[in-house]
C-alpha atoms as one frame of an Amber mdcrd trajectory, in Angstrom:
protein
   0.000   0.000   0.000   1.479   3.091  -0.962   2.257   6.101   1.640  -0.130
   8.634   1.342   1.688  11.201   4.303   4.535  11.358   1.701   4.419  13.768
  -1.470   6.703  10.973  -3.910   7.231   7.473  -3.776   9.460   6.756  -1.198
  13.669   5.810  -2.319  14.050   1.775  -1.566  15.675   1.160   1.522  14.542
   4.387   3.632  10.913   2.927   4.454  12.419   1.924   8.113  14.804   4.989
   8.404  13.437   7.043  11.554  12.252  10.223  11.253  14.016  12.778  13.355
  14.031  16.820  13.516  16.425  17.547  10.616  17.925  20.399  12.574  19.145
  20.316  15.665  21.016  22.694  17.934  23.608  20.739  18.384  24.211  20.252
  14.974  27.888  21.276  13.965  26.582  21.606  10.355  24.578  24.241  11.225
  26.014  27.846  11.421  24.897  31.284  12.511  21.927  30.175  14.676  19.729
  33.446  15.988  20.510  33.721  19.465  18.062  35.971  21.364  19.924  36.903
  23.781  22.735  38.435  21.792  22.419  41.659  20.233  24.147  40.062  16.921
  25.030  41.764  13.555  22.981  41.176  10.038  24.136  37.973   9.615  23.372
  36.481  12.722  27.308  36.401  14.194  27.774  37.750  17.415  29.990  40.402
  17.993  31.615  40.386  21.084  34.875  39.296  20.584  35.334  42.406  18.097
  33.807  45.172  20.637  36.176  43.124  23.640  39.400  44.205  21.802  37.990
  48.226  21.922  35.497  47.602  25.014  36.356  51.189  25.981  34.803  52.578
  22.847  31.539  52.895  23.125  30.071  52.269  19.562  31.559  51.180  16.807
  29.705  53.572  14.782  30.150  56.709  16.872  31.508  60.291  16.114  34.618
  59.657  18.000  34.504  55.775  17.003  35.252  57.693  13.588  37.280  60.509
  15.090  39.982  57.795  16.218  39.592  55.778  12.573  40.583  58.940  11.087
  43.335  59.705  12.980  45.004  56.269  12.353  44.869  56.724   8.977  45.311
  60.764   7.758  48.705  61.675   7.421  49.048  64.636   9.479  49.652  68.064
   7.760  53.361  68.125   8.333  53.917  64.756   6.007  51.537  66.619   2.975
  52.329  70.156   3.375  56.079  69.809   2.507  55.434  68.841  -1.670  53.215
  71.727  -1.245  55.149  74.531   0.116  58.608  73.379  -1.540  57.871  72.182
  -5.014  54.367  73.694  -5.713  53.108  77.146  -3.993  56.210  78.695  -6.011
  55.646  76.664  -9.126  51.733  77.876  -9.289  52.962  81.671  -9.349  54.624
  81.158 -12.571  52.583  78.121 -14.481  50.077  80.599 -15.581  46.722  80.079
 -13.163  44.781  82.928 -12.237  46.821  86.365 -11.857  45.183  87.197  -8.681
  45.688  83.921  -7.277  49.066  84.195  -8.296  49.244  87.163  -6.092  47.831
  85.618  -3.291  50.498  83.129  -3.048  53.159  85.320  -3.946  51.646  87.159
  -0.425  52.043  84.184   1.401  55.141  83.546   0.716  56.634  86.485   1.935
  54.228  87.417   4.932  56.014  83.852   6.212  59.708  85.225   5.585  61.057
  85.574   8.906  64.538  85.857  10.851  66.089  84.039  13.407  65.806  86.864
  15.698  61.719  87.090  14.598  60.586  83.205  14.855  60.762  83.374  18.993
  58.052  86.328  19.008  56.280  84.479  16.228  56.068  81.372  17.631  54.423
  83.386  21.058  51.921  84.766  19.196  50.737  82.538  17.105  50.273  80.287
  20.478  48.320  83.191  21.920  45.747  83.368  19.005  45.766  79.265  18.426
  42.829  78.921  21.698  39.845  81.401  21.819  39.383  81.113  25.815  43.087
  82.882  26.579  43.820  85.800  28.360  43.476  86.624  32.096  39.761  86.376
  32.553  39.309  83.151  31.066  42.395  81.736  33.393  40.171  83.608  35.814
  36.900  81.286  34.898  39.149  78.157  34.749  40.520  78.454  38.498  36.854
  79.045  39.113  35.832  75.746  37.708  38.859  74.011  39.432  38.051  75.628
  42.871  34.110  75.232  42.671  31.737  73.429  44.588  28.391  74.718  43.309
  27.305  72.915  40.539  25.172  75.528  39.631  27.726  77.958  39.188  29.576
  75.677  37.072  27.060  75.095  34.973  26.361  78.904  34.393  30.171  79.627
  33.695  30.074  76.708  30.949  27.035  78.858  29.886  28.889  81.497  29.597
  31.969  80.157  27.426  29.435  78.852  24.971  27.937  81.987  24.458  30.748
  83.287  24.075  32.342  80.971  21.939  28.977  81.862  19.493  28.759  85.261
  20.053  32.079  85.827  18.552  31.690  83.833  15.899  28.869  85.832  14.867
  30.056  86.995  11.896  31.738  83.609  10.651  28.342  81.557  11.388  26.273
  83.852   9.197  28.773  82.947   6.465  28.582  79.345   7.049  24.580  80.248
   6.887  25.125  82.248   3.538  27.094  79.443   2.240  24.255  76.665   3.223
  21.606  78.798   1.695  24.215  79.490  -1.998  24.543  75.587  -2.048  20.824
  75.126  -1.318  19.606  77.494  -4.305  21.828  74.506  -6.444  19.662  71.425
  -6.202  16.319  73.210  -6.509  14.315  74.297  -9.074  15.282  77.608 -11.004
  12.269  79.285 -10.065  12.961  78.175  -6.001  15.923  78.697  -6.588  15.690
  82.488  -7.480  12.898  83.237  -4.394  15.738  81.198  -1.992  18.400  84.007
  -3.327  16.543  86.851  -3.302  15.892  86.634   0.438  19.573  85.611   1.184
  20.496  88.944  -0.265  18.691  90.843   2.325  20.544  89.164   4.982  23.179
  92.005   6.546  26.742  90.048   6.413  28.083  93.050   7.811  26.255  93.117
  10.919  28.566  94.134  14.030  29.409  91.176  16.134  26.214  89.910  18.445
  24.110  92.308  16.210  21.859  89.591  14.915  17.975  90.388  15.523  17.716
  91.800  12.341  19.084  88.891  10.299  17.377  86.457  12.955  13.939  87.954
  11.540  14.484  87.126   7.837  16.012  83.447   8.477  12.324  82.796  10.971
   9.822  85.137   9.251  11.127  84.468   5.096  13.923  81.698   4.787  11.931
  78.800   7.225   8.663  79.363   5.930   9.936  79.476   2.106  11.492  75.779
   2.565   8.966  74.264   4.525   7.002  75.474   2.003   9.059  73.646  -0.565
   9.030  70.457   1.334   5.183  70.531   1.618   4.312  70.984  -1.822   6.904
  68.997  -3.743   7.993  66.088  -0.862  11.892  66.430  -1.455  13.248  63.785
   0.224  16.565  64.409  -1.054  19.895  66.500  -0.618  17.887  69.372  -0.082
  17.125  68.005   3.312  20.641  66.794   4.581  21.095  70.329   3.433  18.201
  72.005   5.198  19.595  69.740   8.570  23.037  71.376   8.419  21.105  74.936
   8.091  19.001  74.476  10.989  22.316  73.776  13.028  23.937  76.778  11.999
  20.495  78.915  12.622  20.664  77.840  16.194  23.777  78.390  16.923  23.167
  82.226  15.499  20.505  82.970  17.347  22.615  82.071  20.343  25.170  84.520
  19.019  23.066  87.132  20.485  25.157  89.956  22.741  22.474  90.060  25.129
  22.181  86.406  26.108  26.478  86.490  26.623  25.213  89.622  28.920  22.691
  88.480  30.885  25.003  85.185  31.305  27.860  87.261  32.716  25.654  89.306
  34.917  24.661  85.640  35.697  27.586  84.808  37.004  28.345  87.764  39.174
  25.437  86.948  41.183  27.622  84.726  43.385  30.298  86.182  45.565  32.928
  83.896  44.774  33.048  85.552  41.288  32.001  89.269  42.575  34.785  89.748
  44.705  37.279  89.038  42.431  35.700  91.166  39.702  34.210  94.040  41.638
  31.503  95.762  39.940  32.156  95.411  36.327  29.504  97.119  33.199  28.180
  93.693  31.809  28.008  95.538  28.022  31.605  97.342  28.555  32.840  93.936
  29.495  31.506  92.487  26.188  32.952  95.134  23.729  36.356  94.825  25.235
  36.086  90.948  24.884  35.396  91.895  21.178  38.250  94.167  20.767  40.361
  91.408  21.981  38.810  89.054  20.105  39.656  90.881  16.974  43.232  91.727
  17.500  43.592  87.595  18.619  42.281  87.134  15.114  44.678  90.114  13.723
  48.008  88.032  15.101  46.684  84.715  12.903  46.019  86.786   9.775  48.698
  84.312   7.668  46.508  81.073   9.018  43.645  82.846   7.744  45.343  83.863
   4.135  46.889  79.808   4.295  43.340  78.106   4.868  41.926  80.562   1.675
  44.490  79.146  -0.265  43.843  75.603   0.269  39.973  76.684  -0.570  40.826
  78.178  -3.307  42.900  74.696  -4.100  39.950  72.629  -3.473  38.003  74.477
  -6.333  40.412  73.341  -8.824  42.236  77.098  -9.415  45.887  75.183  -8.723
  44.830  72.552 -11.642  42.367  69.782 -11.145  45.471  67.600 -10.596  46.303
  68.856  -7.459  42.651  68.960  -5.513  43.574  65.840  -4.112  46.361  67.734
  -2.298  44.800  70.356  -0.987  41.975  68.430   0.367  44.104  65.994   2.117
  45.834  69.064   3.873  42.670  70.585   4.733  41.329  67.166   6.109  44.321
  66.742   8.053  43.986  70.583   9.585  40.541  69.893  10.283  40.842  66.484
  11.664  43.727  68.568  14.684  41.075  71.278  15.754  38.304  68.360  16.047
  35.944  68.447  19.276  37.845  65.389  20.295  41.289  66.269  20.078  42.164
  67.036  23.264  45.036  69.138  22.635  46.296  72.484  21.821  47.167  72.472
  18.074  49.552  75.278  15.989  50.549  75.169  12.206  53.709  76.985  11.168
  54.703  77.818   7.671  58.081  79.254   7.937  60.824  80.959   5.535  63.697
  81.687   8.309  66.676  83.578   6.699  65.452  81.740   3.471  65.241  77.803
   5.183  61.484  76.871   4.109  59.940  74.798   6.173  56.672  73.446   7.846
  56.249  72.683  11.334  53.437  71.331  13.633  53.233  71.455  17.536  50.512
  69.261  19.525  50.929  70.300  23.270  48.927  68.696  26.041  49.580  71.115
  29.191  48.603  68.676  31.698  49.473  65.690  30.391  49.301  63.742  34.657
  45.411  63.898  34.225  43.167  66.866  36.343  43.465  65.020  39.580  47.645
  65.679  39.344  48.563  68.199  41.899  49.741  71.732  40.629  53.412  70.795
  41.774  53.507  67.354  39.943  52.095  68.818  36.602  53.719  67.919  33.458
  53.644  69.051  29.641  53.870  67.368  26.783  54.676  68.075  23.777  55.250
  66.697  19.857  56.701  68.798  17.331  56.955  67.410  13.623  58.659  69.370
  11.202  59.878  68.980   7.402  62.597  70.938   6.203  63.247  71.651   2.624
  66.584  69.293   1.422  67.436  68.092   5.185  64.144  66.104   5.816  61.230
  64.566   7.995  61.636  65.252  11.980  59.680  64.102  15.225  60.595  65.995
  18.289  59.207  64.316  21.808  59.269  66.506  24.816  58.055  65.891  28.302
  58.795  69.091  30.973  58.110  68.647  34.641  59.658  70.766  37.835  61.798
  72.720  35.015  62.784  69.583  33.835  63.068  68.102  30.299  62.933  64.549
  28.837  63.607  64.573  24.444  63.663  62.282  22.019  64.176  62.881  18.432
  63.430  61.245  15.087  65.504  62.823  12.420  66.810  62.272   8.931  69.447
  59.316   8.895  72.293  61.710   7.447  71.044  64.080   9.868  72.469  61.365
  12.844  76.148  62.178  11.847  75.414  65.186  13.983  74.012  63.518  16.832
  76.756  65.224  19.601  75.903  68.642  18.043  72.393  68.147  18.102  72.639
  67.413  21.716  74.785  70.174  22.495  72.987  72.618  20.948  69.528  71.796
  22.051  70.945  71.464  25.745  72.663  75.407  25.445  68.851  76.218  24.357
  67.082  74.649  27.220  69.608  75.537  29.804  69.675  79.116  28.299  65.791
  79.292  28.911  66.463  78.182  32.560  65.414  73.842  31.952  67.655  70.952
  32.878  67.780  68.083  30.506  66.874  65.234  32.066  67.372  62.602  29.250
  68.007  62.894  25.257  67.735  60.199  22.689  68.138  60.698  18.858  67.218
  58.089  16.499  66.813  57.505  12.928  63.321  58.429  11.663  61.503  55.173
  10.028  58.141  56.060   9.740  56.553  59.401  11.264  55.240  59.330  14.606
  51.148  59.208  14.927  49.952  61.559  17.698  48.099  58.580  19.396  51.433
  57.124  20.339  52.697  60.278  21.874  49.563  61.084  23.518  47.456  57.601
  24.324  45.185  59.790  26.009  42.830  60.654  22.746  41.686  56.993  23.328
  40.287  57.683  26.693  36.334  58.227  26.624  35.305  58.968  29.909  31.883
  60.798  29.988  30.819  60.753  26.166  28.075  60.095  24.662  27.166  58.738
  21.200  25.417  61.601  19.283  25.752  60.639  15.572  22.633  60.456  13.803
């Protein structure tokens, strides 16, 4: 009698074979089984052996998660600027591009021309104008912070720096806005696209710093109705949104550029006595236009940064060749990438023509490199200077300074080693000359360039961050 519970005739031999789950979960044949109480990847593998080698990073997919990624794998500025500055910048002048960039460069090149005599001043004030919170009231705010107990008052000084830090940058966030709104215009229609322009045109872009109401009214009252409008009616789903996103950012951050909320948060602050007594009875507004003036004479003494980072936009476009945008945008990654959120450090760029040496130089200089809870006694610096000198080479320059004292190692050129007694010599008449005792000095040959993350392990460190990519 045949088998009706069977579809087909059944194979000879089988009729007695038992019948048993075909999968089992002890089967070793069987791979990638769903286990529900693993948070597991697409295809069903679990990951924890991959986040156990970087359990201190938080997500794989974070901001800093790609922060760190990029460090480990952008040359810094130093290793790309040097085919730049001594085979190219000089080269563009005469190969014909654009007369006034021509000009520009020519410019460049000799606002950087200095003498022995002039890099030591240089070199000051360039690390005066590289952070935006120096000068004696913010080291004022910081020993504030250090000395606090009221986490109120914390919170309110924090305030205050962030207003600050907008309400400066006033003027440069209504450019970014300006350029979101020119780059908007682009990917929509011609007939959005003219409305979009016309009211950008209104917008004052020389409005005095903090001076934003006026501007603040067109971007609420023309700009946000106009594109929402947009949206509505034609359902862009598109790069007009990602674009839109990066807009609203920027509009936020204006409207917090205002001069009278960084007013009303310093008369905040002198509420409490801790803060009074050291500052007396100071005009909130007076306060604020100094603060400006300063502001603008930091921004005076980095003038050739500014003229440097026009260039490489200028670069970027394609006015160097289309060849060499590949250049410039690795440089102006690699700039970016050292004034990140994340980088923990105080970072300088130096192009330099002394007594007709070019060269390039970078510093990265952690002032407190024992960790906050170090006592003021025990404090140490670090520092890592790279630098590329036209026809001698590629250098790395360690130092470590604590109680006066100073640890150095160097990575240099291997003809450059020849030297090694007069290197020593001469970089232990400068320390001692400046009133430091060296400690310890090692030169060595120079293999590959040093990564910041070996010098300063600490950019690995995420204590109290939180994942905020989108």
């Amino acid at each position: 009698m045949s088998n009706i519970i069977k579809v087909s005739t059944p194979v000879s031999g089988y009729d007695n074979a038992s019948r048993t789950n075909p999968i089992t979960t002890n089967d070793p044949n069987i791979n990638n089984i769903t286990n529900i109480h693993k948070a597991t990847r697409p295809d069903s593998k679990a990951s924890d052996g991959e986040y156990q080698q970087n359990h201190f990073i938080g997500s794989r997919n974070s901001n800093y998660e790609s922060f760190l990624k990029a460090i480990r794998n952008t040359p810094s500025t130093t290793e790309l600027m040097g085919e730049l500055m001594f085979f190219k910048l000089g080269n563009f002048v005469t190969s014909g591009i654009n007369e006034n960039f021509a000009q520009e460069i020519s410019g460049f090149l000799e606002m950087i021309q200095l003498s022995q005599e002039e890099l030591s001043g240089h070199i000051k004030s360039q690390a005066g104008a590289a952070t935006k919170f120096s000068g004696a009231f913010f080291d004022f705010l910081r020993g504030a912070l250090a000395q606090s107990n009221n986490g109120d008052l914390d919170f309110k000084i924090l305030d205050l720096l962030k207003k600050y830090n907008d309400f400066t940058s006033s003027k440069h966030i209504l450019n970014s806005i300006v350029i979101d709104l020119s780059n908007l215009s682009k990917s929509l229609p011609n007939s959005y696209a003219e409305q979009l322009l016309e009211i950008t045109s209104r917008l004052d872009q020389n409005a005095n710093t903090g001076d934003v109401e006026k501007n603040l009214g067109i971007l609420k009252n023309e700009i946000i109705p106009f594109l929402s409008k947009y949206i509505s009616y034609t359902n862009d789903f598109g790069r007009v949104r990602d674009m839109i996103s990066s807009l609203m950012l920027n509009m936020a951050r204006y409207e917090n550029a205002n001069k009278n909320g960084f007013v009303d948060a310093f008369e905040g602050i002198m509420n409490y006595n801790t803060i009074k007594d050291k500052l007396g009875n100071i005009d909130a507004n007076a306060f604020a236009d100094i603060l400006i003036q300063l502001h603008a004479e930091d921004g005076k003494e980095n003038v050739f940064q500014q003229k440097l980072i026009h260039i490489l936009e200028r670069g970027m476009q394609g006015e160097a060749g289309y060849e060499n945008i590949e250049l410039f945008k690795g440089i102006m990654s690699s700039m970016l990438l050292s004034e990140s959120v994340y980088m923990p450090l105080l970072h300088m760029s130096l192009p330099l023509n002394v007594d007709g040496n070019m060269m390039f130089s970078e510093l990265w200089i952690d002032p407190d490199d024992g960790g906050e809870e170090t006592a003021e006694a025990e404090r140490k610096a670090k520092l890592l200077i790279k630098f590329d000198i036209k026809d001698v080479g590629f250098f790395d320059l360690i130092i470590m300074h604590s109680k006066g004292k100073i640890d150095i190692q160097l990575f240099c050129p291997e003809k450059v080693l020849a030297l090694d007694q007069g290197i020593k010599a001469g970089l232990s008449a400068i320390l001692e000359r400046n009133g430091f005792a060296v400690k310890s000095m090692a030169i060595d040959k120079s293999t590959t360039p040093v990564s910041i993350s070996e010098v300063f392990p600490k950019i690995y460190e995420r204590k109290n961050t939180v994942n905020v990519k989108i």
